[in-house]
FIGUMAR-363401 format. One line per field, with one value per residue (C-alpha): residue number from 1; y, x, z. Coordinates in nm, 3 decimals. Example, Ala and Ser with C-alpha at 12.3 -4.5 7.8 and 13.67 -1.06 7.14 Angstrom:
seq = [1,2] $
north = [-0.450,-0.106] $
east = [1.230,1.367] $
up = [0.780,0.714] $
end
This chain:
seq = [1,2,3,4,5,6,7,8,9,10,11,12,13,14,15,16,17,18,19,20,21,22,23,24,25,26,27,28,29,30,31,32,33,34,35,36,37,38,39,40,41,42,43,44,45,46,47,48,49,50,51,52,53,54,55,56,57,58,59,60,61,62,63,64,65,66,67,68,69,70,71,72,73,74,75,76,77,78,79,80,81,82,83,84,85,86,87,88,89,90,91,92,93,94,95,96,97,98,99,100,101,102,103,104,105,106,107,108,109,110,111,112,113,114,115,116,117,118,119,120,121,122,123,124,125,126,127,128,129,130,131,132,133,134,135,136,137,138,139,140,141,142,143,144,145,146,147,148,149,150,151,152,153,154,155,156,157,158,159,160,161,162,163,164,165,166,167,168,169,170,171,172,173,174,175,176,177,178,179,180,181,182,183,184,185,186,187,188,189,190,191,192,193,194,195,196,197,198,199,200,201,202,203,204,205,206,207,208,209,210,211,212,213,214,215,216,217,218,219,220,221,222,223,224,225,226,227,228,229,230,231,232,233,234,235,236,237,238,239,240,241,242,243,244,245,246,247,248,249,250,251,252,253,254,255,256,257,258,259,260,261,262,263,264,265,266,267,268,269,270,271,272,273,274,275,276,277,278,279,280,281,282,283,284,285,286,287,288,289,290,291,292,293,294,295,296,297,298,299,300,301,302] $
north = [-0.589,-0.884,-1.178,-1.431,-1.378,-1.632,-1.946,-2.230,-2.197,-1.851,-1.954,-1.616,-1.668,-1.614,-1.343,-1.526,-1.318,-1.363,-1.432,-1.090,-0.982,-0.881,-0.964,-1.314,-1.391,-1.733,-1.941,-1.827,-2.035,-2.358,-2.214,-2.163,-2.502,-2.645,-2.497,-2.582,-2.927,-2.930,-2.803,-2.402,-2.160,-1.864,-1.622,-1.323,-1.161,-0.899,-0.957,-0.963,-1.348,-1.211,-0.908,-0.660,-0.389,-0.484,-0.400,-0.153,-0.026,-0.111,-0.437,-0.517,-0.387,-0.640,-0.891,-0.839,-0.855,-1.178,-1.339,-1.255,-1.381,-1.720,-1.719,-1.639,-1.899,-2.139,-1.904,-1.615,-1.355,-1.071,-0.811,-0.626,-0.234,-0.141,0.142,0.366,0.621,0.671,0.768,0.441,0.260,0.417,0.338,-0.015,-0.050,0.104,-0.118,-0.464,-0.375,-0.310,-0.601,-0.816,-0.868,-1.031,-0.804,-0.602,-0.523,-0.334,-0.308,0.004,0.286,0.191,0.450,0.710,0.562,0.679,0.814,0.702,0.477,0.677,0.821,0.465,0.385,0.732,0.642,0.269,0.425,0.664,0.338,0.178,0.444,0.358,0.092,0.196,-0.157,-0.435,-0.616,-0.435,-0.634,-0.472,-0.706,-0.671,-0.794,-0.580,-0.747,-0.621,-0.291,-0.202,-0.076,-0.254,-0.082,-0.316,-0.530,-0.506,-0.174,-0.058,-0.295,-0.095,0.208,0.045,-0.035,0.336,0.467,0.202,0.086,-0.170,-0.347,-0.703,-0.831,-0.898,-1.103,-1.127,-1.202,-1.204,-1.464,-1.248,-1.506,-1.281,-0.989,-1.251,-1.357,-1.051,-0.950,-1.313,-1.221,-0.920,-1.183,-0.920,-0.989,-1.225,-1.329,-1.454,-1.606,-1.549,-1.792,-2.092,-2.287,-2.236,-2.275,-2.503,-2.242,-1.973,-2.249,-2.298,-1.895,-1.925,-1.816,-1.801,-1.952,-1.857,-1.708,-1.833,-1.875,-2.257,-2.325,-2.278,-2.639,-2.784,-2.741,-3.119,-3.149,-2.800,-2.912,-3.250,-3.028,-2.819,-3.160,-3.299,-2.975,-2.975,-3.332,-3.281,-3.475,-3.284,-3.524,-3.598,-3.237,-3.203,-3.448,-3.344,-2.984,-3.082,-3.259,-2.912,-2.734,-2.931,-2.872,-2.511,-2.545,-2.621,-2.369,-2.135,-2.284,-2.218,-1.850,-1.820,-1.602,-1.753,-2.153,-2.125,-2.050,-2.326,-2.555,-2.422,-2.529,-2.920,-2.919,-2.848,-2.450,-2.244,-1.861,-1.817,-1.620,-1.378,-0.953,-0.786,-0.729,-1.085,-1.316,-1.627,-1.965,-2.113,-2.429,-2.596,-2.492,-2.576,-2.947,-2.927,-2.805,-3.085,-3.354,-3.251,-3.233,-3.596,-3.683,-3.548,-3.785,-3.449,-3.621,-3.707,-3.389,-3.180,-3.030,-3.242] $
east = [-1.376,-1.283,-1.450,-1.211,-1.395,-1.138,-0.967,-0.836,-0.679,-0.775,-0.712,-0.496,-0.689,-0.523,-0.658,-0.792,-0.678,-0.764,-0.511,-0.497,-0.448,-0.843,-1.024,-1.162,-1.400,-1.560,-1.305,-1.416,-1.722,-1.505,-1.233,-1.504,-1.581,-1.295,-1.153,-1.445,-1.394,-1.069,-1.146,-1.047,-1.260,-1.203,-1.097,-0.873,-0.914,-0.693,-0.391,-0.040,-0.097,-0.414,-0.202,-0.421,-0.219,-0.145,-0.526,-0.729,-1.005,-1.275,-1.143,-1.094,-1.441,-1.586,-1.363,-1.465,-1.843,-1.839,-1.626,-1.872,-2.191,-1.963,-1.836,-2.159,-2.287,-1.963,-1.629,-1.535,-1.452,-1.207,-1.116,-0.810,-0.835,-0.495,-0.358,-0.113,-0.426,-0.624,-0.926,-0.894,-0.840,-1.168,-1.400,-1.282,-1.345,-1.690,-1.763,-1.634,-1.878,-2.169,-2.101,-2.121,-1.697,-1.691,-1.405,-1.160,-0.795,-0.500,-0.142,0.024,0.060,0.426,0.570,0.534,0.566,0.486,0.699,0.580,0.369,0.092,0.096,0.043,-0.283,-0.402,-0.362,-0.544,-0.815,-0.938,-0.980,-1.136,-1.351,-1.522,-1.696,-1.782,-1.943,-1.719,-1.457,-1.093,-0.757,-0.427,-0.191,0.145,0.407,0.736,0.920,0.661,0.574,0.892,0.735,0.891,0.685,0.641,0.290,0.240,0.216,0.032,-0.240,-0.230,-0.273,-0.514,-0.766,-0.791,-0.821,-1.028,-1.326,-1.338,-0.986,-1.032,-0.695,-0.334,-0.241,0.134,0.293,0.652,0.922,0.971,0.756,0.875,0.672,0.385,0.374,0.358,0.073,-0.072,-0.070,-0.335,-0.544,-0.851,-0.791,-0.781,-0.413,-0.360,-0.046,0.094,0.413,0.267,0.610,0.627,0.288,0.376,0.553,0.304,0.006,0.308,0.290,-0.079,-0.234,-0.639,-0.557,-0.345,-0.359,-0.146,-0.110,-0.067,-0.394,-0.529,-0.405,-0.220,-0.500,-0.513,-0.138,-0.183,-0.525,-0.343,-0.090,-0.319,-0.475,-0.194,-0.125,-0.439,-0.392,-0.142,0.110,0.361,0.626,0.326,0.287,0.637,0.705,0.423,0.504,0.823,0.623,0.421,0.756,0.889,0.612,0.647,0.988,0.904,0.685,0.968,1.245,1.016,0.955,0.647,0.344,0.282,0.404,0.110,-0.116,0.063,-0.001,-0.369,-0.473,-0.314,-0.608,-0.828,-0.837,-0.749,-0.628,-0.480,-0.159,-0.009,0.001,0.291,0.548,0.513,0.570,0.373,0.589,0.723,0.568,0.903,0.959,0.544,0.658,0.970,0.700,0.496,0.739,0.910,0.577,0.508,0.782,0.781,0.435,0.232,-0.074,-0.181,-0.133,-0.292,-0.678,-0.887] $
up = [3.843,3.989,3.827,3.627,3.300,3.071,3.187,2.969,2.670,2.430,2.068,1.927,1.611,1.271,1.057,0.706,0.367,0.029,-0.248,-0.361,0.004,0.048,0.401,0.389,0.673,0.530,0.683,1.026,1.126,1.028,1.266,1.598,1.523,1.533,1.857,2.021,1.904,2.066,2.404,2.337,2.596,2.391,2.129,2.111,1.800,1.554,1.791,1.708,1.549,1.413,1.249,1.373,1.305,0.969,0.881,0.866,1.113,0.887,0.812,1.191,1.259,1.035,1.143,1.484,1.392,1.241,1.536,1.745,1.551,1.488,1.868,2.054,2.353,2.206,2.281,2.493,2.249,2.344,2.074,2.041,2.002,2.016,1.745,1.763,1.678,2.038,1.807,1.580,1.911,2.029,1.787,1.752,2.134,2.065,1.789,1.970,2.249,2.024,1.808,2.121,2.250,2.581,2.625,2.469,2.469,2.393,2.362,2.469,2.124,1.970,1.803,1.986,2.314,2.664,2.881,3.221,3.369,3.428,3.023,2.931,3.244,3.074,2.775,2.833,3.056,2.737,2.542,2.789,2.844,2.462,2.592,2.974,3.001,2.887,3.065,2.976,2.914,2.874,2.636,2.760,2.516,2.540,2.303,2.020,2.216,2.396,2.663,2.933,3.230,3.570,3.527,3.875,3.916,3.612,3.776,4.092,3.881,3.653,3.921,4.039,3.691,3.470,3.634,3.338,3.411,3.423,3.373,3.173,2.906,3.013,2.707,2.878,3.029,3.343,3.554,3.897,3.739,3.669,4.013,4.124,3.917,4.042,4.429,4.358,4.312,4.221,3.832,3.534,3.481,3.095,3.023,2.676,2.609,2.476,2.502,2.866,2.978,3.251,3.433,3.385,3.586,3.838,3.880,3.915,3.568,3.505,3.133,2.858,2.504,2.258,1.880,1.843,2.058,1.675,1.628,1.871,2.145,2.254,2.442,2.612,2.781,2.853,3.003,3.210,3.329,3.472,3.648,3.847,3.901,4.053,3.864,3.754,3.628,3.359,3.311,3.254,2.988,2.808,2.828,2.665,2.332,2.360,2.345,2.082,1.835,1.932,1.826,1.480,1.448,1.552,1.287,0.996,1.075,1.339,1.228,0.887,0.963,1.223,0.928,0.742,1.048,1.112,0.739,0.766,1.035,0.769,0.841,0.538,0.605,0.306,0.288,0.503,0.471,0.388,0.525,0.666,0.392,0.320,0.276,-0.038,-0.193,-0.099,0.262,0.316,0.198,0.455,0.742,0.621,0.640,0.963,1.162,1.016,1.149,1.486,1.467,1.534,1.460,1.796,1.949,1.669,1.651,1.426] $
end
């Protein structure tokens, strides 16, 4: 499978909860309109922003379904199937095809880790195999995972053993394994570190998937514009006011300031599941005030 199925920038959407810690899935038809306000190409659902693995099958399932009633003819929709359970990961991948997923993907199972490379292409081809029609991603983010296997070769393995593999989403700084993967050229290469985005074009990504595209979408297009430009000094400085804002998102804790920052664009996701904790009234006010003024404004969705 060759085709380059997602290319721009793939919102890694935020999962929306209920007060009491219930699944809410009203805020999503707001959130597909807002990212297609803002120039976003796609969506890539119950990943590690999304806190997949945090909820439960059924809860992803129906997740999953709505995104794709929402996303249909406006986003590229992949859906991630990974679980530490090959069975759970199976049925989701069955379920995301049915429901209508452009594609799905999955990390590598956690705990109990594979050994080799080939355990883990095994593993991914039986999940694959679920949904013998749609477009397979494998989400590679060894910092989560800690399975630190070379990207470049599990695609060389991949394409023999899935006949579904489609691509990476490299969530990694090791941009020498990246442009390895790059110089297959045969699949769709997803880069997955928002703050360095400009390097990952350099290294010849398809697009990227990335948390803040949620709300911050406007200055990572502009950066991707002056890329193909050709202008890089432009694409530099404005890679550094990307990087900046990213940096604020990093001092007040990641995962749930992007929900903080998601719902000042109007997009309400309520709070976070244990064992990620939600912010405090207070340090919401500090996020508040310090993104005022950094002047975020102008490079926020609207």
């Amino acid at each position: 499978m060759t085709s380059k199925l997602l290319t721009g920038l793939v919102a890694a959407t935020y999962t929306a909860f209920n007060a009491d810690g219930s699944l809410n899935l009203d805020p999503i038809g707001a959130h597909a309109d807002l990212l297609v306000r803002n120039g976003v190409t796609g969506v890539f659902v119950c990943g590690s922003t999304g806190e997949g693995v945090s909820m439960t099958t059924e809860e992803r399932m129906s997740h999953f379904k709505r995104w794709c009633e929402v996303a249909k003819g406006s986003l590229k929709l992949i859906a991630h199937v990974g679980h530490n359970s090959i069975g759970d990961a199976r049925a989701l991948a069955a379920h995301a095809a049915k429901s209508g997923a452009d594609a799905i993907a999955t990390v590598g199972p956690s705990v109990l880790r594979p050994a080799t490379l080939a355990d883990l292409v095994d593993w991914c081809a039986a999940v694959a195999g679920a949904a013998p029609e749609t477009p397979y991603y494998y989400y590679h983010i060894p910092v989560l995972t800690q399975l630190r296997f070379n990207m470049a070769q599990f695609m060389d393995m991949a394409r023999e053993r899935i006949p579904t593999f489609a691509g990476i989403k490299f969530t990694d700084e090791n941009l020498m394994e990246f442009a390895n993967c790059v110089a297959r050229n045969q699949t769709n290469m997803l880069f997955g570190r928002d703050e360095v985005l400009l390097s990952g074009l350099v290294a010849g990504a398809d697009g990227a998937i990335g948390s803040t595209f949620n709300y911050s979408a406007p200055i990572f297009n502009k950066v991707i514009a002056a890329y193909e430009k050709g202008d890089m000094a432009a694409a530099q400085k404005l890679m550094t006011r990307a990087r900046d804002s990213v940096q604020i998102l990093l001092d007040f804790g990641g995962g749930p300031a992007g929900k903080t920052m998601l719902k000042l664009c109007g997009i309400d996701c309520g709070p976070s599941r244990l064992p990620l904790r939600s912010l405090s009234l207070e340090r919401v006010d500090a996020l508040r005030a310090r993104l005022e003024a950094f002047g975020w404004d102008d490079i926020r969705c609207h």
